[in-house]
N, C-alpha and C positions, 0 to 999 in steps of 0.2 A: 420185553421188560426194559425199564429204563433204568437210568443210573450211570454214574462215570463209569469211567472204564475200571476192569480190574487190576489193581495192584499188580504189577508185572514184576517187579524191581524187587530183590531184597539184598539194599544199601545198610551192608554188615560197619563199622566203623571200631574204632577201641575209645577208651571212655578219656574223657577229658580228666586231667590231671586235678582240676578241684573236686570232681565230681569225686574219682577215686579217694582224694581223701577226707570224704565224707562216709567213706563203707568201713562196717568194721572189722568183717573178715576176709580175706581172700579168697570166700565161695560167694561172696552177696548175699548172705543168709545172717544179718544181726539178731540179735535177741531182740524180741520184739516186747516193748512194753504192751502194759494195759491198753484199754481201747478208751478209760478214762483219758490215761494223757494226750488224747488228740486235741482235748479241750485248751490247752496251749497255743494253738495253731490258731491262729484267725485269717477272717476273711472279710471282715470290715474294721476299720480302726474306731476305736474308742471315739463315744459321741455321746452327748448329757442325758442320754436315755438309756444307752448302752455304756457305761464308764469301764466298764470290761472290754468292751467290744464286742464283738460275734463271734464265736465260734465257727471254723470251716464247716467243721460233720452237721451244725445246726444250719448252716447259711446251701450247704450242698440238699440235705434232707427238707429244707422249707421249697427249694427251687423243686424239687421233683413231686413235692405235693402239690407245687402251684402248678407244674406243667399238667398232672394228673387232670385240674381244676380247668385249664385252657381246654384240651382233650375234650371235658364233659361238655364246656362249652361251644365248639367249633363241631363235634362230632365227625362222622367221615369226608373225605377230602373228595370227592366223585371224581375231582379232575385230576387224580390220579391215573397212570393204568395200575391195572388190578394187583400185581405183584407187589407193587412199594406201597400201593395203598394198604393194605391190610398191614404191613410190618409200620407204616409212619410212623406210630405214635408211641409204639415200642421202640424204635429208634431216637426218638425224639428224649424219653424217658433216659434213654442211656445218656445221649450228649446231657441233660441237665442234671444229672448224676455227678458226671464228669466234669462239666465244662470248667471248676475253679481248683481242679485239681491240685494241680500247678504250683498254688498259692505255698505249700508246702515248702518252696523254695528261701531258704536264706535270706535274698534279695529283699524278698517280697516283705518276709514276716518283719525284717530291718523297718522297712519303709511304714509298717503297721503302726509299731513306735514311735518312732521318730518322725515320720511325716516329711522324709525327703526321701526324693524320687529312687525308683530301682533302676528305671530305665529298660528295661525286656518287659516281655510277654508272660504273664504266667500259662495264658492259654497253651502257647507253643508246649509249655512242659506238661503240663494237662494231657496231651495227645500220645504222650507213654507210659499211660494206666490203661488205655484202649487194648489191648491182647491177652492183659492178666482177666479182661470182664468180657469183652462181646465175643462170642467165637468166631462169626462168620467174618472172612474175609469182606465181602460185597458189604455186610453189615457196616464194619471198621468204616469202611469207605465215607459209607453217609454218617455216621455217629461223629468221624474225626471232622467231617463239614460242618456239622452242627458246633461243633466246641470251637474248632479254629477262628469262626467267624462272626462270636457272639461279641466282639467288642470292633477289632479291627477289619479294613479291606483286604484280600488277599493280592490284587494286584493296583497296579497306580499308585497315585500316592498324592493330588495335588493339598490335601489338606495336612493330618494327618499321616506319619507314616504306615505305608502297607507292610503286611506280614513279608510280602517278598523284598520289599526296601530296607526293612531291618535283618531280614535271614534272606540275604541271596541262594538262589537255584544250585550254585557253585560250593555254597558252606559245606564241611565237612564237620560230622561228629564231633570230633575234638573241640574244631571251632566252636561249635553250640552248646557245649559244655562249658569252657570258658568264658563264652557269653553267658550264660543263665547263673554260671556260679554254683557254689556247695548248697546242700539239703539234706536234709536229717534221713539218711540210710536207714534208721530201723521206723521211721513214720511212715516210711512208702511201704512197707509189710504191713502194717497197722490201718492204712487209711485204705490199703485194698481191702483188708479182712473187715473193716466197718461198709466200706460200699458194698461186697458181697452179700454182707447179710442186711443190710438194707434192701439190696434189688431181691434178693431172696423173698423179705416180707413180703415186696410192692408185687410179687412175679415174675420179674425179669430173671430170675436165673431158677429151676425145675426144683431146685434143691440146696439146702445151708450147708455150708464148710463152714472149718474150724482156721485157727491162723495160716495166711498164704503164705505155706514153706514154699510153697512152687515159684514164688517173687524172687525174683535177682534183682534188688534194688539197683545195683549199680550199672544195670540194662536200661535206667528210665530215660536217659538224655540220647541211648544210643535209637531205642523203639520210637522217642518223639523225634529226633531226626529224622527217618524211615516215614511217616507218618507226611509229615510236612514237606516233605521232596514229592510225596506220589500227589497231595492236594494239591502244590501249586502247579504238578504237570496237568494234572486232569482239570483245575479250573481256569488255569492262566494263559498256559502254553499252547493246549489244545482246543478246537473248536468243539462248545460245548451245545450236545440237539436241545432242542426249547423245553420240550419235556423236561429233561433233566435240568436245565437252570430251572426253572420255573418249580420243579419239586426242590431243589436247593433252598432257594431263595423261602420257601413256603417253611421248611426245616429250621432256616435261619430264624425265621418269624417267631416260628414257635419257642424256641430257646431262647431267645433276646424278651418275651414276651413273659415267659416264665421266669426269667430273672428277675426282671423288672419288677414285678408284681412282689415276690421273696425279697428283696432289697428294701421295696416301699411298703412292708410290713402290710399289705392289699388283700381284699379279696374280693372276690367275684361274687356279684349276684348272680341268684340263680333262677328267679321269678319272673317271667317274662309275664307283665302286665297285658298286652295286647294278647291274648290266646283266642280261644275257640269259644270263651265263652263272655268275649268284649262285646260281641252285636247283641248281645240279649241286655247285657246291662248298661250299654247303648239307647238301646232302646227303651230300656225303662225310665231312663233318666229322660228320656225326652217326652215321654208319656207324660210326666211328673210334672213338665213344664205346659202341655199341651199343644204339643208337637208328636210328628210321627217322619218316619222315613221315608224319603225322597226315592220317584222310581229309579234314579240315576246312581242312587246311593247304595239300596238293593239289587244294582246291577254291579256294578264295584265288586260290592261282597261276595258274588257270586264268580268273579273271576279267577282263575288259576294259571298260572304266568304273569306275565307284562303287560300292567296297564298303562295307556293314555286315557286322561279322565278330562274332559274337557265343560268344566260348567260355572256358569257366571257366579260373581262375587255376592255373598248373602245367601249360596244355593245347597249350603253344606258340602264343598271339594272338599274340606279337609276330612270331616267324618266319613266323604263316600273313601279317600285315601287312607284313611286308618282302619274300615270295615275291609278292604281290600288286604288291608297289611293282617290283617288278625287270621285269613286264610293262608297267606302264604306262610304266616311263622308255623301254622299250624302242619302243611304240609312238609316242608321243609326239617321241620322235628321229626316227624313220621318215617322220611328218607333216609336223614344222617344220625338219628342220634343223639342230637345236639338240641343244645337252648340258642336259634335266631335272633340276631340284633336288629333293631329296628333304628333304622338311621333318618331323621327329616332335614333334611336342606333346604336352605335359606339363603339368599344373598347377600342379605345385609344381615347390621349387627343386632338394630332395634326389634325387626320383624322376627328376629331367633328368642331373643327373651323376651317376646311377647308371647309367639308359640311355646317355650316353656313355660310361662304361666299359665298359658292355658289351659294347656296338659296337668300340670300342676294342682289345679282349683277344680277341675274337672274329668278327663279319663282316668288318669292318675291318683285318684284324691284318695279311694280305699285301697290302692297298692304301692301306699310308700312316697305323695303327694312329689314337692320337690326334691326329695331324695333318692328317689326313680329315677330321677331324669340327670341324663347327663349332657351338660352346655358344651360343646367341642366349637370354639373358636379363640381367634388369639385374645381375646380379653374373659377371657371364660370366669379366672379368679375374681376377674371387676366387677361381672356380674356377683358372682357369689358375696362379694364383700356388701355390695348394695344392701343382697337382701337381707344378710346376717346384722344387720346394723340397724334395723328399721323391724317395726312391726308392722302389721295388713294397712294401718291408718296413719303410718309415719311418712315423711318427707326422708328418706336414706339419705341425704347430702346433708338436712338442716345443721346449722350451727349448736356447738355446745357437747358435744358428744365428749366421755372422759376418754384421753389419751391412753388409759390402760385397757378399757373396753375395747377400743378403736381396734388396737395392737391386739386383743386376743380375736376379736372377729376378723381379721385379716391373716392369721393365724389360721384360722377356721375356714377362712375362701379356700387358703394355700393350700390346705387339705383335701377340698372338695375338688378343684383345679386337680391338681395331682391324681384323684382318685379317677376323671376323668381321663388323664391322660395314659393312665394304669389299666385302660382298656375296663373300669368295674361296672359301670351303667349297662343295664341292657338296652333299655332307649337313650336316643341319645340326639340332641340338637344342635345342628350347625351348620357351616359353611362349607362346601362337597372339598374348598381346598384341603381342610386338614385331612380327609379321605385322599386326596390326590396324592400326598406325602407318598402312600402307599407304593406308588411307581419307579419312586427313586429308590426300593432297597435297603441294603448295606445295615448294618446292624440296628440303624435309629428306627428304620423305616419299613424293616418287612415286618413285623408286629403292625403293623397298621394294615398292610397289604393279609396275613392273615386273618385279621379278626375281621374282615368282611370278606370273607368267606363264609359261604352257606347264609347270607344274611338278608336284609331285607330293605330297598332303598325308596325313599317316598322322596324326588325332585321337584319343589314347585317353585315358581315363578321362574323359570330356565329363560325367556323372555330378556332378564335384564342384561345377561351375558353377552358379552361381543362375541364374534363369529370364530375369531383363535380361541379364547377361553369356552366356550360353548363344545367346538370343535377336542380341545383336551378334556374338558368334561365327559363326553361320548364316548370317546375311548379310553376312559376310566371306566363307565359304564358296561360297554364288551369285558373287560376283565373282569369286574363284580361280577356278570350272567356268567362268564366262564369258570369260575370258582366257584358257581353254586347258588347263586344271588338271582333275585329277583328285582322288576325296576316298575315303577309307576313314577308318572310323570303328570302332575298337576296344575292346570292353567284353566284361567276365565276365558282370554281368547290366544290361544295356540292357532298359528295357523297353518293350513294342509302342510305346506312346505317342512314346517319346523316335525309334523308327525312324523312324516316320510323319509326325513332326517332320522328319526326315534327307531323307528322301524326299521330301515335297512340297517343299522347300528348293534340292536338287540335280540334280530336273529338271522346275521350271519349264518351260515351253514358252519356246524361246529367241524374240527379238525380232527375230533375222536367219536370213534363209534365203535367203541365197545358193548356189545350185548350188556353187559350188569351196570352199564351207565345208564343214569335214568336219561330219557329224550329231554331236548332243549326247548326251556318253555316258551311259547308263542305268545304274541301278540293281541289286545283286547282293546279296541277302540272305546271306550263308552261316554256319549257325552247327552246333556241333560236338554230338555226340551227347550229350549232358547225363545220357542212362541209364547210359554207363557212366564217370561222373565219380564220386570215391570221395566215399564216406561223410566230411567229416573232421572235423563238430562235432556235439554235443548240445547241446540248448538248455536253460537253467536260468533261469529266472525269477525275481526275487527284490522282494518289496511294499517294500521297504527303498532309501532313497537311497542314492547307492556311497558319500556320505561317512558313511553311521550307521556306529555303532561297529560293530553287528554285521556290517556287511560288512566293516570294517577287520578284525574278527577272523576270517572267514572266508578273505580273502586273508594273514594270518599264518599261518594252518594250511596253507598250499598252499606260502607258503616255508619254513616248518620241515618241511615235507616233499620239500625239496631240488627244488622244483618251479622252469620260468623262470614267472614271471607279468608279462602286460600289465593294465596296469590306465588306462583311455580315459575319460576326462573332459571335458566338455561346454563347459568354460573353464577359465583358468588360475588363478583363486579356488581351484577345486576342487582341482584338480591341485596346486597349491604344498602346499594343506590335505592333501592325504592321502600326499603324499611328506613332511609334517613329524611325520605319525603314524605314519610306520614309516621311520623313520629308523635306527633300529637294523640297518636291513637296508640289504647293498649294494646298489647302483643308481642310478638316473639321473633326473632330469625333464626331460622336453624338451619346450617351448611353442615360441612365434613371439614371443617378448620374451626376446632373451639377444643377446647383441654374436652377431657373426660369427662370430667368430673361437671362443667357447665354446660356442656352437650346432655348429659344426664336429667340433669336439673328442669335443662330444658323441655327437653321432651317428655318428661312426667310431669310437668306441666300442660301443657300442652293437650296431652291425653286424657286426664282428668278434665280439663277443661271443654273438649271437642270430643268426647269419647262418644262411640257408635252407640246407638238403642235408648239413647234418653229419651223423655216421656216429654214431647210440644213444651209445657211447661218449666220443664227444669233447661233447656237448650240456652243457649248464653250466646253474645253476641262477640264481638273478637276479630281478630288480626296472628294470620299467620305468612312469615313471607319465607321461604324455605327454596331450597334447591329438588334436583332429582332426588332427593334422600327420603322426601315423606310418599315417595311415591308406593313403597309396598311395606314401607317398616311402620307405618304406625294405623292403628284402630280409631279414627277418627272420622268425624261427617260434619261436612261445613255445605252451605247456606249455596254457594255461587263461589266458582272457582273462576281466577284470571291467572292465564297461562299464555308462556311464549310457546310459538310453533315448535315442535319435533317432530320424530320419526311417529309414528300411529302407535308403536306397541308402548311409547312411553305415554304419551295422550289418554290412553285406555287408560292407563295405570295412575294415573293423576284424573281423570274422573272416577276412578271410583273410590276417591276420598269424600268425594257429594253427595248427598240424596245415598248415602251409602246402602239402605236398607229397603228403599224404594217404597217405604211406608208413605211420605211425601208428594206432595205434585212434582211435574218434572220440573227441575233448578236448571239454572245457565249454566252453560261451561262456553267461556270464554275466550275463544282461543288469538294471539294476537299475530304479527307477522314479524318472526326471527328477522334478525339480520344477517348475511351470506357472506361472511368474509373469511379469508384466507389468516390462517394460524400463524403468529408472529414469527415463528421458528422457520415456517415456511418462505416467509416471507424477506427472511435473512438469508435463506439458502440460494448460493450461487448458481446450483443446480437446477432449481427449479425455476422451470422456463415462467409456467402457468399454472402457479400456486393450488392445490385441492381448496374447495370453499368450505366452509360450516358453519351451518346454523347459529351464533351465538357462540361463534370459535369452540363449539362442542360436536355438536353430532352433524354426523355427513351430508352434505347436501342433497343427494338423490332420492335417500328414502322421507327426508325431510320434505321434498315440492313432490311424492307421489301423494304422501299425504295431505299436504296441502291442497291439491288439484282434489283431492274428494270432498274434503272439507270445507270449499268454495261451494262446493255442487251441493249443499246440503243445511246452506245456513236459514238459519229461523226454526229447523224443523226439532222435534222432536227424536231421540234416539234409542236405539236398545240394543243389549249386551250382542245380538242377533246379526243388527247394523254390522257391529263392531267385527265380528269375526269376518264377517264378508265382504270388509273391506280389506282387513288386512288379507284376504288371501287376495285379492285384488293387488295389492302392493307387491305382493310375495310373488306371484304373478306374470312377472316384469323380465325385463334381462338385468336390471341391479337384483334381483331376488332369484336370478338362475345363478349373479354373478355373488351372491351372500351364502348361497345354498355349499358351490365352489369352493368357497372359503374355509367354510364349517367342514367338507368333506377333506381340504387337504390341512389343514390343524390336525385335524383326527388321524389322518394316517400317518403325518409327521410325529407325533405324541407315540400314538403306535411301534413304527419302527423304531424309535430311540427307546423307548423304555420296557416294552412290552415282548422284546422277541428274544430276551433274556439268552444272549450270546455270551455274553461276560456279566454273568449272575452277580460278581464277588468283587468286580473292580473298583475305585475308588468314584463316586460320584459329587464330589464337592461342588466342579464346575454346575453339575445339575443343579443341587441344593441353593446355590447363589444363584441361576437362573430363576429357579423356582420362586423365591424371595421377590425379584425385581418383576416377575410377571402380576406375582400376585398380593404382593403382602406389603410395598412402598416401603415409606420409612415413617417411622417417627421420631417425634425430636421436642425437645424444651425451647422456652426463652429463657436468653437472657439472666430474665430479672427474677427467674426461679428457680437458678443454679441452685441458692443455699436451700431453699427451701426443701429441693427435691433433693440432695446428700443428706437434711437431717432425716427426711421421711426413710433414706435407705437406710440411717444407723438406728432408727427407731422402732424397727418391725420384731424385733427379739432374735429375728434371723434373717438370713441374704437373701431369700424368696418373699420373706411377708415383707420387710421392706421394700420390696421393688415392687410388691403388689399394691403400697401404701403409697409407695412415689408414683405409680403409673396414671394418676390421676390427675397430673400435670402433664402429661404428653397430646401432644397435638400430630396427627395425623395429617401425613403430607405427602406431596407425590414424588417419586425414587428419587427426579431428579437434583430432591433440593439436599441432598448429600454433597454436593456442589454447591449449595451458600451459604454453609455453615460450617463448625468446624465439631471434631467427632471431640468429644471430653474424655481419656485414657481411663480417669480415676473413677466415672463416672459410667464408661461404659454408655453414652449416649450420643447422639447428633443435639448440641446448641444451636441457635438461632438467635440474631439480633432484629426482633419484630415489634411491629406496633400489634395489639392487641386489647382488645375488651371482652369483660365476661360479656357483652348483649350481644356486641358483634363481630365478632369473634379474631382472628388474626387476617390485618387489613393490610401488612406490606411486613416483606422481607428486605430488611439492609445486606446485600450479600459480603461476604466476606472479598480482602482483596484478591484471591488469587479467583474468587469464581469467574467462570465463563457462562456463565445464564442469569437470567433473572427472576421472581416470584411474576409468573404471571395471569392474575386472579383473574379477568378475563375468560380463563380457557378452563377453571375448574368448578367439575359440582362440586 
């Protein structure tokens, strides 16, 4: 059996002199009022919707019907051992019972009013109601984990103070009395006699009692001292086995998760749209259109464990990945219990709200359309506010929209935003980072790490990830299969390497083998006949960079010849430089440096105008000149692509913006020849003897000329999705692809040991949280000249969140470094910038501030 150790200690104390006089008699036995007047007590302050405020007994009583709600949803924990498994969620049930107990405090209910600080913990006093309710010692143990650790970290402290940095190891009773301050002596009889008969209703206790004569209120600071001495020896002090963090940390989940949800007035669906009986009505709907299922796709569906699904673009991957998904939810309900979440990952931002529309207008459309689906990435509300603002046939940016409408649909993102991050969607779309949160913990973040538990993960395009992030991704992955989770991984061309990666990754030999644990699901390769994937590009080669003139001239003659042409450039230098040489032609540039709100614009643009499956007829001629960015996020097909040299897997992925559907003769794809130069930074480095090269100061030179050495070997010819895999394992092949494979393996075990082996379950993780930020989420920042603009949009929103959801569409996405040329704004809570900038092309130079030490250098970015 696991679990902290047992409670050894019983650190007796005498009561603090305020506490004492708050008692009314000299036994601890006050007259106990009604159980009405607990309605006094609050536990949220007064707000324009509550002008009462909350009531504790309603805010205690809503948290344990939402944990009830998590429970139905999560179902059994398998990676429990057997002993704690069966009591979890009963324990669970106690801590959210308990956990704001506390609040009863003086301090606290002061601060209710008044709105200036208490300064303590109510939780800390929370944890001497625990022995008038749980009987078992071992119980206490975990119950007092679950309530201590639902706001605060128990040890460290670099953000936030830790429960041990405000209550040292060394406190004494007295002390903690005088810390916490007086509390209403005949409430603590009252608020046990209302939790009793509460857990009574719920089942938590065999049997109802009447008023707790047996309460010695003036026992409660001496029992939450005793209480908080044995947590921080068993989580702080002592070396904690992984089991036991690992079921902690799961505990903490759950109670922070149950809060959360009771606070944000939330509830949880409970209709998982993808079941057992999605392939039939799958299947009809494709009947309808006169289509039928692919053999690759009835192979999918057939799988149970972990798939790699390997099939070119146009071949149905994602249906064979969502026929795949509808088994495992299905199993996986059958196991625990529980309703499965279905999670789809996506890299970028445009390609995730394109797959929720999708989902949307079709899987989805008789189960709750786009209110089904939950958007999980950092712009999640932006999206919501887009679509709340626009009908099927509107422009969401156009001008003219009334300022009160504006403010209530922003309103309404805020909500939807929120309801996603309340854990309520059973599907759910986005970026694996907001799931990686998961590993860091501590009260924000182990709610993220439970609710993918038992769940179900669909990875596609893994491709775009560098080999660290790829590397952390995978061993997020191992902890999803260990909590219960199943994994499919989705790609047009995945190559061996990257499988074998997947595979040794997701089924490890597990660490428990318990009989009543179900076995760890295995591996299912399946990929789609690639012989009869069409023909749909020719390869052209060209010695010439794509900014010489003579490519410029060669892409003029393609749109004087009424052609659409993509033209893919290596950085946004490039890209701004060859959209200002054919400017005479209409069309668009689209990078990763444009506000929101004209990044938006753009690309629905864009897609409406280049959108996949037009009829010969309706196809329109055009001009796109873009970065890495159009390469998986957007549903478009153009004519003839011109593109600088990369690595292969990026190549792939920017032809299959052409001839997208392969209805077509095969189109050009163009490739032209990067240039090989050393990164300016590198290039300032004193240290560096013999600068690293890269392509277009972006992507690495090795995997870039293996590529190119095939792509010499092959020009004039025609190509196929078939080609394409077999070249990259070609690439993959190599000693740069033994020395990428390397890289991917020690990212993952680094990620691993720091987060995953749950030593110090409870400690403070801030330095993570700020790593985490800088690895994956950069900065953003305003200009300038849209200071005022963006403070009115923040006082315009009706509140702090829909303002900032109204302002965010002035922020410009930039890379971490440029926190260093600009200056952060206190009032505003943002990074300024002093930039040139245009809505077409987007921001073309940073002025840096005088103390920066770096410069904007567009050169080096998609």
């Amino acid at each position: 059996m696991i679990g902290p150790p047992q409670p050894g200690r019983n650190l007796e104390g005498a009561r603090g002199r305020q506490e004492a006089a708050s008692i009314s008699d000299t036994n601890g036995h006050p007259a106990a009022p009604s159980l009405s007047a607990l309605s006094a007590l609050l536990a949220k302050p007064p707000t324009r919707t509550q002008p009462a405020g909350e009531p504790l007994t309603d805010h205690l009583g809503a948290t344990l019907d939402a944990l009830f709600a998590v429970q139905r949803r999560i179902g059994t924990l398998h990676v429990l051992d057997t002993g704690l498994r069966e009591r979890f969620w009963t324990l669970a049930a106690w801590a959210a019972l308990l956990h704001d107990a506390g609040k009863i405090a003086d301090g606290f209910q002061s601060m209710m009013a008044t709105r200036i600080g208490w300064g303590h913990r109510h939780e800390v006093l929370s944890l001497g109601f625990l022995g008038w309710l749980v009987a078992e010692a071992e119980d206490r143990a975990w119950v007092a984990t679950g309530v201590a650790t639902h706001h605060r970290a128990l040890g460290g402290g670099e953000g936030r103070p830790s429960l041990s940095q405000l209550y040292p190891a060394d406190i004494t009773a007295e002390e903690l009395a005088r810390m916490l301050g007086p509390y209403d002596a005949s409430a603590t009889v009252t608020l046990v006699t209302w939790m009793r008969q509460r857990a009574t209703k719920d089942g938590l206790l065999a049997r109802p009692s009447g008023l707790a004569t047996d309460v010695r209120s003036g026992e409660l600071v001496t029992r939450a001292h005793r209480h908080l001495k044995d947590l921080l020896h068993t989580w702080v002090e002592e070396a904690v086995p992984r089991p036991a963090g690992l079921a902690g940390v799961l505990l903490q989940g759950a109670v922070t998760m149950a809060d959360h949800l009771s606070s944000g007035h939330s509830t949880l669906r409970t209709e998982q749209s993808f079941d057992a009986g999605y392939p039939d009505r799958l299947t009809a709907r494709l009947a309808g259109d006169g289509h039928r299922l692919r053999p690759h796709q009835l192979a999918a569906a057939q799988v149970s464990g972990h798939l790699v699904l390997r099939a070119w673009t146009g071949s149905g991957k994602t249906e064979g990945g969502l026929l795949w998904a509808a088994r495992q939810i299905d199993e996986i309900r059958a196991s625990t219990g529980g309703t499965p979440r279905l999670f789809y990952t996506l890299p970028y931002l445009a390609s995730i709200n394109a797959m929720t529309d999708r989902l949307a207008s079709g899987d989805l459309r008789e189960h709750g359309g786009a209110e089904a689906v939950g958007v999980s990435h950092s712009r999640a509300a932006s999206y919501h506010l887009a679509r709340s603002l626009c009908g099927a046939d509107e422009d969401p940016l156009s001008g003219g929209s009334d300022s009160g409408v504006e403010a209530r649909a922003a309103q309404k993102a805020v909500a939807r935003a929120e309801a996603t991050r309340l854990f309520r969607e059973l599907v759910r779309i986005g970026t694996p980072y907001q799931l990686m949160r998961g590993a860091l913990a501590g009260p924000v973040h182990a709610s993220i790490l439970l609710d993918s538990a038992n769940s179900v993960f669909v990875l596609d395009e893994l491709h775009a990830y560098d080999p660290t992030r790829l590397g952390y991704l995978l061993a997020t992955a191992a902890c999803w299969t260990e909590l219960g989770g199943r994994v499919a991984v989705l790609s047009a061309t995945a190559p061996n390497a990257l499988i074998s990666l997947v595979r040794e990754t997701l089924t490890a030999t597990s660490t428990h083998t318990e009989p009543d644990r179900p076995a760890p699901p295995e591996l299912t390769v399946v990929e789609a006949d690639y012989q009869t994937a069409p023909r749909r590009h020719r390869l052209v080669r060209r010695h010439e960079h794509l900014t010489d003139p003579t490519t410029v001239e060669l892409i003029r003659q393609r749109l004087d010849a009424g052609q659409s042409v993509l033209v893919a450039a290596n950085n946004i230098a490039d890209a701004q430089l060859l959209r200002a040489e054919l400017t005479d032609y209409d069309g668009w540039l689209l990078h990763s440096r444009f506000r929101r709100t004209d990044r938006t614009r753009i690309e629905q643009a864009i897609m409406s105008h280049f959108r996949s499956g037009l009829r010969p007829d309706d196809r329109r001629e055009g001009l796109v000149v873009a970065t890495q960015v159009v390469e998986v996020s957007l549903d478009v097909d153009f004519d003839v692509l011109f593109t600088s040299g990369a690595p292969l897997d990026a190549l792939a992925q920017r032809f299959g913006r052409v001839n997208r559907t392969g209805t077509r003769p095969p189109a050009d794809v163009v490739v032209c020849r990067p240039e090989m130069r050393p990164r300016r930074a590198d290039q300032r480095s004193r240290t560096a003897r013999m600068p690293a090269l890269y392509a277009d100061g972006v992507y690495d030179e090795e995997p870039t000329r293996l590529a190119s050495k095939i792509l010499d070997a092959h020009h004039g010819t025609e190509i196929s999705e078939e080609s394409l895999v077999r070249w990259l394992d070609s690439v993959y092949d190599s000693p740069w692809g033994e020395q990428w494979a390397q890289d991917v393996r020690r990212a993952r075990e680094a990620w691993t040991s720091s987060f995953f082996s749950w030593e110090e379950p409870f400690a403070d993780r801030t330095w993570a949280a700020a790593r985490f930020d800088e690895l994956f989420d950069g900065v953003e920042g305003i200009l300038a000249q849209d200071r005022d603009e963006y403070a009115a949009r923040l006082r315009g929103g009706g509140s702090r969140s829909t303002g900032r959801l109204l302002a965010a569409d002035l922020l410009i996405p930039l890379p971490n470094y440029a926190r260093g040329l600009g200056r952060w704004d206190r009032d505003l809570d943002v990074l300024v910038i002093d930039g040139q900038y245009s809505e077409t092309d987007g921001l073309t130079e940073i002025q840096p501030s005088r103390r920066a030490t770096v410069s904007y250098e567009l050169g080096e970015l998609i």
